[in-house]
C-alpha positions in Angstrom: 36.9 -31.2 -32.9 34.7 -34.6 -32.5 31.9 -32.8 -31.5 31.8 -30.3 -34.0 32.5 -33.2 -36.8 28.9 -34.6 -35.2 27.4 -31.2 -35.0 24.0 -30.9 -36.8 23.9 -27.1 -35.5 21.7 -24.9 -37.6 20.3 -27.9 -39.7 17.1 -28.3 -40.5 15.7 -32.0 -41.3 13.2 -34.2 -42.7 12.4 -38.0 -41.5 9.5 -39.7 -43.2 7.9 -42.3 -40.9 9.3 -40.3 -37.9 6.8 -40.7 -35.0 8.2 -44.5 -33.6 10.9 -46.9 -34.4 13.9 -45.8 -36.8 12.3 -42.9 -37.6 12.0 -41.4 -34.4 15.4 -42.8 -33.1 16.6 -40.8 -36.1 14.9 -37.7 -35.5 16.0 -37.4 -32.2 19.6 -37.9 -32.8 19.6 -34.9 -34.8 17.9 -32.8 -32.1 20.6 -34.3 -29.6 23.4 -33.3 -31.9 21.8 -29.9 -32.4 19.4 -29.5 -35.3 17.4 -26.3 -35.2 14.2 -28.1 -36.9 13.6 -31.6 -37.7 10.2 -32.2 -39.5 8.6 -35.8 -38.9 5.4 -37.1 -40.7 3.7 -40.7 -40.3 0.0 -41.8 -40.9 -1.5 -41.0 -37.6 -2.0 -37.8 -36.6 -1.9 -38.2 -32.9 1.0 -39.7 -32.9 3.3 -37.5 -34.8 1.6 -34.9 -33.1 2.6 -36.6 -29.5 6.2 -37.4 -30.9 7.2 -34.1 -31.8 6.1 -32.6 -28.5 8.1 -35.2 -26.7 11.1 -34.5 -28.9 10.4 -31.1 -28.6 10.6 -30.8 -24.6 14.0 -32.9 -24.4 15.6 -30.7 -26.7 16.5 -27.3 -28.1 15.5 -27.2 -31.0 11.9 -28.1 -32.7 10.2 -31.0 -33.8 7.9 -30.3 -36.0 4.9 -32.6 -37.0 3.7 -33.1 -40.7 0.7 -35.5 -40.4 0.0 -37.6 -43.9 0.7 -40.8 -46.0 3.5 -40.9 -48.5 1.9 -44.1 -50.7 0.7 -41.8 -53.4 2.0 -39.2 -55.5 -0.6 -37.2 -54.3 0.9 -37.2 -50.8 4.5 -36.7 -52.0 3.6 -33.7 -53.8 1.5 -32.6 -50.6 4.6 -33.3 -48.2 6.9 -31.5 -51.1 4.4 -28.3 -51.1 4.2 -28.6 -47.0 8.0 -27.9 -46.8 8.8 -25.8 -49.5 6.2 -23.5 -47.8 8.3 -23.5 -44.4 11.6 -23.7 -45.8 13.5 -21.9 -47.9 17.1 -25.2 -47.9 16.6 -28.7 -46.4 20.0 -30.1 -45.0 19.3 -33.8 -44.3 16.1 -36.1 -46.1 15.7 -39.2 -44.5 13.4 -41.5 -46.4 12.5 -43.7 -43.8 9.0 -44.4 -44.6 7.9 -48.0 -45.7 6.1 -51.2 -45.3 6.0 -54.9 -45.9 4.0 -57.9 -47.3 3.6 -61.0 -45.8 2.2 -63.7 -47.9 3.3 -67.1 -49.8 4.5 -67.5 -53.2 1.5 -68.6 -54.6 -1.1 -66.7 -53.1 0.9 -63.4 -53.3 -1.0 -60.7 -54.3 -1.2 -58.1 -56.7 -2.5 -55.5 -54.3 0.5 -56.2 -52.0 3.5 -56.2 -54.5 1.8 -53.1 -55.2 1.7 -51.1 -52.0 4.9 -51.9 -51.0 6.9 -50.9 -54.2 4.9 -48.0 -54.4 6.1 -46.4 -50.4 9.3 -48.4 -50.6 10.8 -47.1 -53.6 8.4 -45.1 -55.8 7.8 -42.7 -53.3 11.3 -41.8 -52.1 12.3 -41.6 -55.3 9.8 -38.3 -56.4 9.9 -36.8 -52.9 14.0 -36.2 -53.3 12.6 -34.8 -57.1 10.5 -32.7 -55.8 13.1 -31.9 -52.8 16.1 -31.2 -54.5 15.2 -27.0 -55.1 15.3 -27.1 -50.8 18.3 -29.7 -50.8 20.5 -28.1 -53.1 19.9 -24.5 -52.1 22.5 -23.9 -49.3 24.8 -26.7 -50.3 28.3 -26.4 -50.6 31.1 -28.4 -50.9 32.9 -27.6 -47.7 28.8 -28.0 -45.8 27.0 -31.0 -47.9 23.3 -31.7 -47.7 22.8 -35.6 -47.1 20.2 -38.2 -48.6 19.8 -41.2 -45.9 18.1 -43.8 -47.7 16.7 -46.5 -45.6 17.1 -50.1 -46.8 17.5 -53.1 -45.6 19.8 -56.3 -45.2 16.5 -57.7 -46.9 17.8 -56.1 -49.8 21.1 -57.6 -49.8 20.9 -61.3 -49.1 18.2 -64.2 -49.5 15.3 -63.8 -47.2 13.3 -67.0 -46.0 10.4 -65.0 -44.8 7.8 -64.4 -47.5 8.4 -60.7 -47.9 8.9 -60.9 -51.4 7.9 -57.4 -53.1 9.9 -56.0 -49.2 13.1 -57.8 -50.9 12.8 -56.2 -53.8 12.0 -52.5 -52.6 15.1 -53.0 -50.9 17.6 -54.1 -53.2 15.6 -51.2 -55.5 16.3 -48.3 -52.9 20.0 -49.6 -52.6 20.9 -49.1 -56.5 18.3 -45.5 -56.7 21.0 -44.6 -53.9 24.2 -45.4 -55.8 22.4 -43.7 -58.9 21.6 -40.7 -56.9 24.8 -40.2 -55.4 26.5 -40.4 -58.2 24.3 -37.7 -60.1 23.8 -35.6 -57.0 27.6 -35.2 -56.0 27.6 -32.1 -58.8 25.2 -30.9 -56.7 26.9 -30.8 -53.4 24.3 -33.5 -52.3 25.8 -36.8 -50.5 23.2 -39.8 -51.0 24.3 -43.2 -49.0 21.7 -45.8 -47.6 21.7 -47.7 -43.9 20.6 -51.5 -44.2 19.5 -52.5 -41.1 19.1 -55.7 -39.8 17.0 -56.8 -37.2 15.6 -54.2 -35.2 12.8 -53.9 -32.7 10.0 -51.8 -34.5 6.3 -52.6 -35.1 7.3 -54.1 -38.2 8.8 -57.1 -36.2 7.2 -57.6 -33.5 6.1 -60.4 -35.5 9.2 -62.4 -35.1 9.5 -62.2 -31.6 5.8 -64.4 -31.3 7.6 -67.6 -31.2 9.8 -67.2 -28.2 11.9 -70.7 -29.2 12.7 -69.3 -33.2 13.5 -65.6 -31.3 16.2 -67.5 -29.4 17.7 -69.3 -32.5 18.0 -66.4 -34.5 20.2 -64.6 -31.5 22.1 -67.7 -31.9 22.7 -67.1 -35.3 23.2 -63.4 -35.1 27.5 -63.1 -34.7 26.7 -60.3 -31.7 23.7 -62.4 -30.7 20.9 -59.5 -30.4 18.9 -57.6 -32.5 19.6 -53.5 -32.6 18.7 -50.7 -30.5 18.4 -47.0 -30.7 21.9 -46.3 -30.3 22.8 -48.5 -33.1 21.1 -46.5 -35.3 21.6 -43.0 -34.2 25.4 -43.4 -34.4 25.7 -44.1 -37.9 22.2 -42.2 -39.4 24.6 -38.8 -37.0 27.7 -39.6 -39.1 25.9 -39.7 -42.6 24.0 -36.9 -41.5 26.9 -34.8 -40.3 30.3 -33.0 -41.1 31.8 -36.6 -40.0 30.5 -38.1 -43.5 31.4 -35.3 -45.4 33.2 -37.7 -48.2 31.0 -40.4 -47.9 28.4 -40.9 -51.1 27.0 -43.8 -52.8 27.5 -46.6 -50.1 25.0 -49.2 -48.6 25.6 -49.7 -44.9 24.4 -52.5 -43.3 23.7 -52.2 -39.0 23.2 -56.3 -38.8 25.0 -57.3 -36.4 27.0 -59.6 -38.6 24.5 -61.0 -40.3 25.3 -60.7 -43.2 28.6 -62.3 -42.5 26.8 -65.9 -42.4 23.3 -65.3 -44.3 
């Protein structure tokens, strides 16, 4: 019974900013649990490429690459067209893809408030419009399709760091996903976000540099690490699967317990 509960068997899925980090972690936990297709994209070509091979060979069913940016509407409509053309449903959309801004207050620039909002929120937003024909096609209420939105503890509690349009996406991709659930459940479409906490990624790399301020913040982190790729599969599996079946509308933060004493 658990396993079929975690089954993605006969899914197909989409995870933006698939080839490393979250993204990948994600899109491999559907292939482990079954999914006949899983569809990655990121920037680089080579590397998507090289993910999905790897995924690919450890698994049953297929990774497919989708090489391109997502910080324009131009390449949201281009991802949109790239799938309809392959698919005729979409099971699970992670929108994973994103970046952040480092810079003070008072120097903060236009450029980077810009670029950030623009992949953080904007572009989830229109690729789940342009999405929802595929996402609502084969969903019923007894087999859901899911929405994993990918924010960020960032989003829910002061930050010190001077990530201030990163913040902001955040807490904006948390509300979009309790609006979204909330219009899609007529739909048969489940929308929830994860909210992870610190994780090692590219994107901070940056904090492990100092190795004394690395140290403190394990101190202050209740479980005392950062998170790995199990962390992330487990839950990303359940939101994705028959096991989340009635859950819509919720931000989920993977922390640690940081949030407990931020």
């Amino acid at each position: 019974m658990l396993s079929e509960l975690f089954s993605m068997g006969g899914r197909t899925c989409l995870v933006t900013g698939g080839s490393k980090g979250l993204g990948r972690h994600m899109a491999e936990a559907f292939l482990e649990a079954g999914a006949e297709r899983v569809y990655i994209t990121a920037r680089n070509t080579d590397v998507v490429e090289a993910t999905a091979a790897e995924l690919t060979d450890a698994h049953d069913g297929a990774c497919i690459p989708l090489a391109g940016d997502l910080s324009t509407m131009a390449d949201v409509e281009a991802l949109a067209a790239a799938m309809v053309e392959r698919e005729s449903h979409l099971d699970v959309l992670v929108n994973n893809a994103g970046r952040g801004w480092l810079a003070p207050l008072g120097a903060f620039p236009e450029h980077g408030w810009d670029k950030v909002m623009d992949l953080n929120v904007k572009s989830p937003f229109f690729l789940t419009q342009a999405l929802l024909p595929l996402l609502t096609n084969r969903a019923t209420p007894e087999q859901t399709s899911s929405i994993i939105n990918i924010g960020s503890i960032a989003g829910l509690t002061a930050n010190p760091v001077d990530t201030y349009s990163y913040d902001v996406s955040k807490a904006g991709i948390h509300m979009m996903t309790r609006n979204l659930a909330f219009t899609l459940s007529q739909e048969n479409v489940r929308v929830n976000a994860i909210a992870p906490g610190r994780f090692h990624s590219d994107m901070t790399e940056f904090a492990k540099a100092d190795p004394e301020s690395y140290e403190a913040e394990l101190r202050m982190i209740p479980m005392h690490r950062w998170g790995d790729a199990d962390d992330i599969k487990g839950v990303a599996l359940m939101l994705a699967s028959r096991a989340g079946a009635f859950i819509t509308g919720q931000i989920i933060p993977i922390d640690g317990g940081t949030t407990l004493v931020a």
